[in-house]
FIDRENVO-319227 format. One record per residue: x, z, y of N, C-alpha, C in turn; residue number from 1; residue in one letter. Coordinates in steps of 0.1 Angstrom, whole numbers. Layout:
<rs>
<nc1 X, nc3 Z, nc2 Y, cac1 X, cac3 Z, cac2 Y, cc1 X, cc3 Z, cc2 Y, k NUM, r A>
...
</rs>
This chain:
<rs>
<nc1 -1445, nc3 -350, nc2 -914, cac1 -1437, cac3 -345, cac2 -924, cc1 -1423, cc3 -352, cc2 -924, k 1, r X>
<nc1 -1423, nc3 -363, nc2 -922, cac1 -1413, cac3 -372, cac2 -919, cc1 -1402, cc3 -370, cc2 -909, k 2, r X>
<nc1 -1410, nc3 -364, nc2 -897, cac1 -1400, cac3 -359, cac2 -884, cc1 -1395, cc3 -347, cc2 -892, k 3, r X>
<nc1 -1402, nc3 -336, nc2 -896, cac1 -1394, cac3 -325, cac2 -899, cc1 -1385, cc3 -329, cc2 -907, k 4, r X>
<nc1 -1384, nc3 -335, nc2 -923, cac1 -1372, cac3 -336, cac2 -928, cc1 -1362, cc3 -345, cc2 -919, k 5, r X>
<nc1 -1364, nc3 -354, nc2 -909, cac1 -1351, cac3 -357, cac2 -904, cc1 -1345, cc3 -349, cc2 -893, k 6, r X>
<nc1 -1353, nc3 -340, nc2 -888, cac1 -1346, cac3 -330, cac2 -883, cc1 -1340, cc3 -319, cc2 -891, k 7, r X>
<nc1 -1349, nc3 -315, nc2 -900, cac1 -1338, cac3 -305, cac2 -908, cc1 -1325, cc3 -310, cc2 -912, k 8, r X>
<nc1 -1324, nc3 -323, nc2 -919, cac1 -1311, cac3 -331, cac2 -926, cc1 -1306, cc3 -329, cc2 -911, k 9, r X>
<nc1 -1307, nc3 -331, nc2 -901, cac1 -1298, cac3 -335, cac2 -888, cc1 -1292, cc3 -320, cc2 -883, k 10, r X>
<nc1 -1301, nc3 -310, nc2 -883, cac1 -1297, cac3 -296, cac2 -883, cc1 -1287, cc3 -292, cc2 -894, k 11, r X>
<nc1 -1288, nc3 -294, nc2 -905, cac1 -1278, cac3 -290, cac2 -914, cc1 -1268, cc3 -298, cc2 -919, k 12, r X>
<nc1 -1271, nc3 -312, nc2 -913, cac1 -1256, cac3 -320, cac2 -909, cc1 -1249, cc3 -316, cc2 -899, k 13, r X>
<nc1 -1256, nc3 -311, nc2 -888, cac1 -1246, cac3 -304, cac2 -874, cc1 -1238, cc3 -289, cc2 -885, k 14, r X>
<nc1 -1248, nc3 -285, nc2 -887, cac1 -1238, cac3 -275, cac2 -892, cc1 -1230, cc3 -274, cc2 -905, k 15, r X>
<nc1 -1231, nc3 -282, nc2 -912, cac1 -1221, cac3 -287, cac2 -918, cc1 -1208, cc3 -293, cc2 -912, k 16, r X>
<nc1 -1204, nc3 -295, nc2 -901, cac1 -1197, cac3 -305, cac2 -888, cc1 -1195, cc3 -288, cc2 -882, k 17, r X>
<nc1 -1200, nc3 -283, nc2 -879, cac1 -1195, cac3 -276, cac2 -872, cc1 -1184, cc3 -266, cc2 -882, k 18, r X>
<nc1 -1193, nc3 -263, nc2 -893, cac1 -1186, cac3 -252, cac2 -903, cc1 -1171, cc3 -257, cc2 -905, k 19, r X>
<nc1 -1169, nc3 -268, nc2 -909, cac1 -1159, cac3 -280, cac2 -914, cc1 -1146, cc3 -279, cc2 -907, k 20, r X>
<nc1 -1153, nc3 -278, nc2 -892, cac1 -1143, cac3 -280, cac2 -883, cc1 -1136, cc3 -263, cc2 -877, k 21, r X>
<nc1 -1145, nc3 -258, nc2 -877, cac1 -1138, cac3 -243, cac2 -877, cc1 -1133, cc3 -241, cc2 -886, k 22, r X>
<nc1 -1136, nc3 -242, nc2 -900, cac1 -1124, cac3 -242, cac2 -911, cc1 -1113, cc3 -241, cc2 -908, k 23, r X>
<nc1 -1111, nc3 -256, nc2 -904, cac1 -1103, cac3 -265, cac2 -898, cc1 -1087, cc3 -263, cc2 -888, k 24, r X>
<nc1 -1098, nc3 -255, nc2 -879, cac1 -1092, cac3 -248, cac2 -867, cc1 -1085, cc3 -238, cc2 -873, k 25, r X>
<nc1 -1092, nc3 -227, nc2 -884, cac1 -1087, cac3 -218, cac2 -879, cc1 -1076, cc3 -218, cc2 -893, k 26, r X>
<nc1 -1074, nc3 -227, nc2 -902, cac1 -1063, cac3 -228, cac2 -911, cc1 -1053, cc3 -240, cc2 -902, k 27, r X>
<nc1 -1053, nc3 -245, nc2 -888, cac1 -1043, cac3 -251, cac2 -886, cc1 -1033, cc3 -247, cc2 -879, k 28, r X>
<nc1 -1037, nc3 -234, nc2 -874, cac1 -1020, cac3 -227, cac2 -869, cc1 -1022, cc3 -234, cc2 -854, k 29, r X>
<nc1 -1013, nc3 -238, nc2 -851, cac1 -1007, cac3 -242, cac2 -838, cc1 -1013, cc3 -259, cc2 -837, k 30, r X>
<nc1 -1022, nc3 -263, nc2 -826, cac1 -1028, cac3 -273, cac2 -826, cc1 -1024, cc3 -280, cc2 -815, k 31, r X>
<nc1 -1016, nc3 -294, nc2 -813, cac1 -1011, cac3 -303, cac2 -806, cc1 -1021, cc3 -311, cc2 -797, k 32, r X>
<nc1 -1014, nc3 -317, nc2 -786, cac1 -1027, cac3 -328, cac2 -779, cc1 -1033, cc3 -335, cc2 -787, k 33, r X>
<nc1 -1024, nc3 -344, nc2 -801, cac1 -1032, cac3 -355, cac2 -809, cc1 -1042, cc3 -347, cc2 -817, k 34, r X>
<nc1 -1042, nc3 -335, nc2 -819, cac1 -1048, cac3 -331, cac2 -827, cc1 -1062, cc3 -323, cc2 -822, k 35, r X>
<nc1 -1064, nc3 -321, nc2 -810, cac1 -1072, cac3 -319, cac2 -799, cc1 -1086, cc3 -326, cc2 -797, k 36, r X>
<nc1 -1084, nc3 -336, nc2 -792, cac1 -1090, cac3 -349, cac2 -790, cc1 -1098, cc3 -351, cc2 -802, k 37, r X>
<nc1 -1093, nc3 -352, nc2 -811, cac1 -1106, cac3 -358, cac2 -823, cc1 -1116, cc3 -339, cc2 -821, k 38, r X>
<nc1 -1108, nc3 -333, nc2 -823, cac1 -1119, cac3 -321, cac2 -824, cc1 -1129, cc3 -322, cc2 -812, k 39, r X>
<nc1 -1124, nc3 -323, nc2 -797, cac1 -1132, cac3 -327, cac2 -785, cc1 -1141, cc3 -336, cc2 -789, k 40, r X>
<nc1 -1140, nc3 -348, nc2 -796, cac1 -1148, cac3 -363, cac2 -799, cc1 -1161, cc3 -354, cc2 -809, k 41, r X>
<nc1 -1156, nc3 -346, nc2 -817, cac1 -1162, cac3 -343, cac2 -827, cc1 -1173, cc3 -331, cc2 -819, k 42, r X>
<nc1 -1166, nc3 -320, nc2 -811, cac1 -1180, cac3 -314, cac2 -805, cc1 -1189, cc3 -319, cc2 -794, k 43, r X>
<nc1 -1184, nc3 -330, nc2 -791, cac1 -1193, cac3 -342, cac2 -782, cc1 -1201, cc3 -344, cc2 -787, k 44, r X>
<nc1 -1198, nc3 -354, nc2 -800, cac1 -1207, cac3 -361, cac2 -810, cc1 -1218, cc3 -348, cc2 -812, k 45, r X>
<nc1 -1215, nc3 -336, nc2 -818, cac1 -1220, cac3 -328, cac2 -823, cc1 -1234, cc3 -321, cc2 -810, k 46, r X>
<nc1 -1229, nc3 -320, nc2 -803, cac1 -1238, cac3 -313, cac2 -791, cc1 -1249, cc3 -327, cc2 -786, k 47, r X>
<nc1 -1243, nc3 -340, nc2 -788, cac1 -1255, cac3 -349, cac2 -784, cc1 -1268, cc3 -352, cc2 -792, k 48, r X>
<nc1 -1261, nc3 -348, nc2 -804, cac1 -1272, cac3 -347, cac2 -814, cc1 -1277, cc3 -336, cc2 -815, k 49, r X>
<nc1 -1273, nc3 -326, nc2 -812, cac1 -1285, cac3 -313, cac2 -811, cc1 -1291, cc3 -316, cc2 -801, k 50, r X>
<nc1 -1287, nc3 -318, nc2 -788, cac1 -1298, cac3 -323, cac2 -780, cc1 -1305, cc3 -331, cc2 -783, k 51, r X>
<nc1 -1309, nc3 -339, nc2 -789, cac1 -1319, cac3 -354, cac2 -793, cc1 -1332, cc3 -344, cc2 -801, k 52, r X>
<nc1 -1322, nc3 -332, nc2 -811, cac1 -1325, cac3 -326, cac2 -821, cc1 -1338, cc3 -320, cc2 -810, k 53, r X>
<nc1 -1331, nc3 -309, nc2 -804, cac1 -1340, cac3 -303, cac2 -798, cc1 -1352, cc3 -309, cc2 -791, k 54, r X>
<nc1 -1353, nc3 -321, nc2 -783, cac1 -1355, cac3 -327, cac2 -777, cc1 -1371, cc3 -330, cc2 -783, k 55, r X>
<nc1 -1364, nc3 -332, nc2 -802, cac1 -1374, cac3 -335, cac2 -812, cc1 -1384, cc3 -325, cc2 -816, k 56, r X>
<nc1 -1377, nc3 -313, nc2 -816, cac1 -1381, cac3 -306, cac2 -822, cc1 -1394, cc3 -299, cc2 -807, k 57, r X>
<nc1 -1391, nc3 -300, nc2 -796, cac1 -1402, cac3 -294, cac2 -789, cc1 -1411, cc3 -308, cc2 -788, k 58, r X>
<nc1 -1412, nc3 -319, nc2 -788, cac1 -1423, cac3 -328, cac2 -793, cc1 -1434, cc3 -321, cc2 -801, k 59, r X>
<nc1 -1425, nc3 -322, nc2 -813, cac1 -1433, cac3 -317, cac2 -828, cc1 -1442, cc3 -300, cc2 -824, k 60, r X>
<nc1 -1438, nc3 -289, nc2 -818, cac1 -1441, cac3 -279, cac2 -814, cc1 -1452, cc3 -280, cc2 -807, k 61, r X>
<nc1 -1451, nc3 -290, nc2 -797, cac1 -1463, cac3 -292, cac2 -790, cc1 -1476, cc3 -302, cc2 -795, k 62, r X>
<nc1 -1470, nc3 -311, nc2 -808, cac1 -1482, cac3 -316, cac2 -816, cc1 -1483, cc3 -327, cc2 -814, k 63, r X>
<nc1 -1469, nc3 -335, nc2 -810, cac1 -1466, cac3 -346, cac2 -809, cc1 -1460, cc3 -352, cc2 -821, k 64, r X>
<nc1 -1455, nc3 -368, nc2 -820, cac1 -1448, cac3 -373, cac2 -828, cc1 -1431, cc3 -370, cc2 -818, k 65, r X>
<nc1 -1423, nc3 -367, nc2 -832, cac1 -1407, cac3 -364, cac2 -825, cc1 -1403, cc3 -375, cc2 -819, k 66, r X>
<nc1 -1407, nc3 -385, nc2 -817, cac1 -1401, cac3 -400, cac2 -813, cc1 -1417, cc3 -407, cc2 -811, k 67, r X>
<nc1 -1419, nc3 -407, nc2 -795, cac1 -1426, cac3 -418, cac2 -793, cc1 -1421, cc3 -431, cc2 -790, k 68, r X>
<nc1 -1429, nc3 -444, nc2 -784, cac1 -1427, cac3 -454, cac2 -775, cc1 -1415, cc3 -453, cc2 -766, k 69, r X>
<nc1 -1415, nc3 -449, nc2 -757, cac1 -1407, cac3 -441, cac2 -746, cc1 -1393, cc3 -438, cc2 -754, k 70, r X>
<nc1 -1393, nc3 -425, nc2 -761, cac1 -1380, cac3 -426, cac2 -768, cc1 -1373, cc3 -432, cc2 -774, k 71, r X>
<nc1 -1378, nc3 -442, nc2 -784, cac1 -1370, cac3 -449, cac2 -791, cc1 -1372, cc3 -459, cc2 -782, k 72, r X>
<nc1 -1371, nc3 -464, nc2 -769, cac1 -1371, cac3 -473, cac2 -759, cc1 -1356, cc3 -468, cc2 -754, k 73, r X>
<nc1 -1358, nc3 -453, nc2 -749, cac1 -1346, cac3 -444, cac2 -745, cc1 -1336, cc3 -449, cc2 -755, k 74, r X>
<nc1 -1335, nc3 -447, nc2 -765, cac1 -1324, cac3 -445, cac2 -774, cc1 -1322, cc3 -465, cc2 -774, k 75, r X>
<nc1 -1324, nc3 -467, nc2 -770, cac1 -1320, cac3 -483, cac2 -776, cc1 -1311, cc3 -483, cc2 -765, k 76, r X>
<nc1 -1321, nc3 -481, nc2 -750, cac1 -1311, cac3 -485, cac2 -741, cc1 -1295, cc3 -481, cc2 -734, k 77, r X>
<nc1 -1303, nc3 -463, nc2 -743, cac1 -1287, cac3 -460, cac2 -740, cc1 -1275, cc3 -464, cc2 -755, k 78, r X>
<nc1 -1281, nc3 -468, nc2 -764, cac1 -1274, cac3 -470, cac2 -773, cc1 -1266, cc3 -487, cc2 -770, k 79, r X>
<nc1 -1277, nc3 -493, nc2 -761, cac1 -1265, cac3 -509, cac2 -759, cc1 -1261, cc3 -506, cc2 -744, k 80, r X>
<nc1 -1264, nc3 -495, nc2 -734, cac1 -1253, cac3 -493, cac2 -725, cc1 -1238, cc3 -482, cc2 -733, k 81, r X>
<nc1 -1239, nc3 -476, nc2 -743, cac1 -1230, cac3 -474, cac2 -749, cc1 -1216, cc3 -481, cc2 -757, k 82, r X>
<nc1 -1229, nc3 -495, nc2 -766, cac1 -1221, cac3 -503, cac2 -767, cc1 -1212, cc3 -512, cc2 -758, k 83, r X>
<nc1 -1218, nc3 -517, nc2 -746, cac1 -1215, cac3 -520, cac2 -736, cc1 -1198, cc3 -515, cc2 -736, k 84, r X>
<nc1 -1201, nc3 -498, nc2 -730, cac1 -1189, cac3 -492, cac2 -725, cc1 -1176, cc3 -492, cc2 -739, k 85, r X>
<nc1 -1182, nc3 -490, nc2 -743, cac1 -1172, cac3 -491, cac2 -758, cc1 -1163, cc3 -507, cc2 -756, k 86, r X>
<nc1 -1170, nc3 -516, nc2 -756, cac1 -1164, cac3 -528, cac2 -756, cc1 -1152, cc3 -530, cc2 -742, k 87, r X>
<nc1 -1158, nc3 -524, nc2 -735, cac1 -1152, cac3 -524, cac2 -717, cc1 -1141, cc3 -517, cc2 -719, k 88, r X>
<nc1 -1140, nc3 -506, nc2 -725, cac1 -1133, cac3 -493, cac2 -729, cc1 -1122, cc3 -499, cc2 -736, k 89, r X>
<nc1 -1127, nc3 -507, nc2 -744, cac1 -1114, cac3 -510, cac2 -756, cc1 -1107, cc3 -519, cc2 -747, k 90, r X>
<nc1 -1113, nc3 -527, nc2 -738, cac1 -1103, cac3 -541, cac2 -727, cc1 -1096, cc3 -533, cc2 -722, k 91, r X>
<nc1 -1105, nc3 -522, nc2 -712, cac1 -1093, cac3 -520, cac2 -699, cc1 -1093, cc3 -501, cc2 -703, k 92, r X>
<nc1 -1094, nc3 -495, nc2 -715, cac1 -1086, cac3 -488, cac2 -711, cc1 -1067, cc3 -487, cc2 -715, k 93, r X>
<nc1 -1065, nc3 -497, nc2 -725, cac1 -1054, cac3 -491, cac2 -724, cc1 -1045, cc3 -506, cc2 -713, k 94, r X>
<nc1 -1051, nc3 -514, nc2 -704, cac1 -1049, cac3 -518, cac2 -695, cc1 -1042, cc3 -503, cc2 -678, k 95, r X>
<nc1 -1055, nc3 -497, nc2 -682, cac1 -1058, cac3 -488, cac2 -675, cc1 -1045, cc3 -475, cc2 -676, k 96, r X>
<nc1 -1042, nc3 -474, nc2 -687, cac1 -1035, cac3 -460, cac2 -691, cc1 -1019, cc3 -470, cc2 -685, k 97, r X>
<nc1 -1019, nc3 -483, nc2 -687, cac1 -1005, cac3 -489, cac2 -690, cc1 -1000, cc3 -491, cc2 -672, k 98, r X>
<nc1 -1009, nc3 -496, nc2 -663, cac1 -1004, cac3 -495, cac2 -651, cc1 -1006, cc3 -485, cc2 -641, k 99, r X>
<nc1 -1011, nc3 -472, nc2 -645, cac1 -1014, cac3 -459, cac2 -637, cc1 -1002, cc3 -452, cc2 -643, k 100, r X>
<nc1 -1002, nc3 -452, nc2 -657, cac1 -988, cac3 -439, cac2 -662, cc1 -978, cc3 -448, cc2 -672, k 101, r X>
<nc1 -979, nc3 -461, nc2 -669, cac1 -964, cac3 -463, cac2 -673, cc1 -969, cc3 -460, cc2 -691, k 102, r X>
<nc1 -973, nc3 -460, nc2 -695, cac1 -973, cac3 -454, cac2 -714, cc1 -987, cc3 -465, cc2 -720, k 103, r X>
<nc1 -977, nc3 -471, nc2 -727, cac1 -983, cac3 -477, cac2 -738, cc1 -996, cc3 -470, cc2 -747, k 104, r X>
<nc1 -1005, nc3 -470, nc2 -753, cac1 -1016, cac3 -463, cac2 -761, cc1 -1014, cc3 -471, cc2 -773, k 105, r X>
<nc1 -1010, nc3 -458, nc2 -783, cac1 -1010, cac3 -462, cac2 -800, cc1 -1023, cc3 -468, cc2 -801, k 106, r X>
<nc1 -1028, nc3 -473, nc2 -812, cac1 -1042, cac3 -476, cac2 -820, cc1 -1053, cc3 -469, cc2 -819, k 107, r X>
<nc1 -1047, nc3 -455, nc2 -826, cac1 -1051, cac3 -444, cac2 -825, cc1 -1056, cc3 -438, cc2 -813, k 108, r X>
<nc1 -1051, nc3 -435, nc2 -805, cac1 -1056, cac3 -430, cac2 -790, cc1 -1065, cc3 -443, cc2 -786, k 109, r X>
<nc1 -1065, nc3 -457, nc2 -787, cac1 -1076, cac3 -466, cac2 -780, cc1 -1086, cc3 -462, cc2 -787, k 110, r X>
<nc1 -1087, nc3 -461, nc2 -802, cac1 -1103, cac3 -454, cac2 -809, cc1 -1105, cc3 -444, cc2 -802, k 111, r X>
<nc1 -1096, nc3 -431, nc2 -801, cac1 -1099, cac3 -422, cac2 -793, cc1 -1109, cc3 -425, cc2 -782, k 112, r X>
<nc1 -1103, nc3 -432, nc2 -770, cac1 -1107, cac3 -434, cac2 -758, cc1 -1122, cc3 -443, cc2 -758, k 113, r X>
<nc1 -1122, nc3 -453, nc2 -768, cac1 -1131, cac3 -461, cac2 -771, cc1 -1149, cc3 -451, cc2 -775, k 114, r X>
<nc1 -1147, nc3 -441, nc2 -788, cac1 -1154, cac3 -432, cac2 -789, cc1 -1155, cc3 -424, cc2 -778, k 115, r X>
<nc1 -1146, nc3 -415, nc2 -771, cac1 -1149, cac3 -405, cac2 -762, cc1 -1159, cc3 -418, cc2 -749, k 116, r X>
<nc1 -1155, nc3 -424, nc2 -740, cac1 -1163, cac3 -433, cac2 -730, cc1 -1172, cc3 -437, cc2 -740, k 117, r X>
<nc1 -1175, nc3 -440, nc2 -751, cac1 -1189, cac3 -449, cac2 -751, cc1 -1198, cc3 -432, cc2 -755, k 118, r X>
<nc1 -1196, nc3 -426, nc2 -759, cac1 -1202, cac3 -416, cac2 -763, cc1 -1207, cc3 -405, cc2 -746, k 119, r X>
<nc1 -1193, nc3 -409, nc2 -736, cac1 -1203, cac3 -406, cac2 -728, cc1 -1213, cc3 -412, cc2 -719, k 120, r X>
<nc1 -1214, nc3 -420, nc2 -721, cac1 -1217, cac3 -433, cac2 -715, cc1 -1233, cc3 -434, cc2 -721, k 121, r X>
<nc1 -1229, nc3 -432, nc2 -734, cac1 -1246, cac3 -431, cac2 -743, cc1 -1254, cc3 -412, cc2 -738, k 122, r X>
<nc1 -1247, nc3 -405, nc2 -738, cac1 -1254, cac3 -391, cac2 -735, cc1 -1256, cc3 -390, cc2 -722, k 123, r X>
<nc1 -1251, nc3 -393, nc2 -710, cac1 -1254, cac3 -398, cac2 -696, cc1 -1268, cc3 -405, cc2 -692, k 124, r X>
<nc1 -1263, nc3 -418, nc2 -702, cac1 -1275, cac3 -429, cac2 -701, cc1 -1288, cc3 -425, cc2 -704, k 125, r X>
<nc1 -1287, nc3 -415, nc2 -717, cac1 -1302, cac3 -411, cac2 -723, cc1 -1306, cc3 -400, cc2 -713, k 126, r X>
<nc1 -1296, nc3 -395, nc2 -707, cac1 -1301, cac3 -377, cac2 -700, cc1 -1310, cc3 -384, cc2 -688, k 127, r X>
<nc1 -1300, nc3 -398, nc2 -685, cac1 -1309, cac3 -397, cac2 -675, cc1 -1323, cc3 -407, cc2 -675, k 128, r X>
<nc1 -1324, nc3 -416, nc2 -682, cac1 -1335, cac3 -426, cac2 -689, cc1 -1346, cc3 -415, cc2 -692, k 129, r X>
<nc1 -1340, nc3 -405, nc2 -705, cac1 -1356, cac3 -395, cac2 -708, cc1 -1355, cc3 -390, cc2 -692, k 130, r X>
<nc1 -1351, nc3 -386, nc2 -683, cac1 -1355, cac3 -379, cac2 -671, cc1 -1362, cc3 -388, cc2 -663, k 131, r X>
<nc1 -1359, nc3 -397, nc2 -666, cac1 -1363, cac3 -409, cac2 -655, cc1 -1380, cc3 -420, cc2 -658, k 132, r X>
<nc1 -1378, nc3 -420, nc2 -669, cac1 -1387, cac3 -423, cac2 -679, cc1 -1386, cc3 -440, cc2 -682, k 133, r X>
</rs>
């Protein structure tokens, strides 16, 4: 009973995130590169978690628990190779942006960059961990 309510709350937090942001979209008129990027971050975020979602939810179907051994083994490891890249991300990317294109990176855009690489770094790591076992 415990798996279902945190999948439900996780299902109707995605779609609250999703609703939110179409709002969003479609009362902002004309949408710029800065303004892009968080929306990208945000349907990343959003799609990784439906997959985990799903992931859970065919467990439970077949009469499992939604998180065995195995998984929350998965989720650890891609969550400290995540952190990992986050940390690596914050050094060299705006190292990275500064001697390839000449342009300095606001604050703002290193969070950007920081979230977008560790987040894929964490959905990579798990696709391939659960596949790998």
């Amino acid at each position: 009973m415990k798996d279902k309510i945190g999948i439900v709350t996780g299902i109707l937090i995605a779609a609250a995130v999703l609703v939110t942001l179409s709002l969003f979209v479609l009362n902002a008129g004309n949408l710029e590169l800065n303004e892009i990027m968080p929306i990208g971050i945000v349907l990343i975020l959003v799609a990784s978690a439906m997959y985990i979602l799903w992931d859970r939810i065919k467990n439970i179907k077949k009469g499992l628990p939604a998180q065995d051994e195995r998984l929350k083994l998965t989720n650890y490891k891609a969550g400290y190779y995540g952190f990992i890249a986050a940390i690596w991300s914050a050094v060299f990317g705006p190292l990275f942006f500064e001697i390839l294109f000449d342009y300095e990176l606001p604050g703002s855009q290193v969070t950007a960059v920081v979230v977008l690489v560790s987040g894929f770094v964490f959905i990579a790591s798990y696709l391939y961990l659960a596949r790998k076992g």
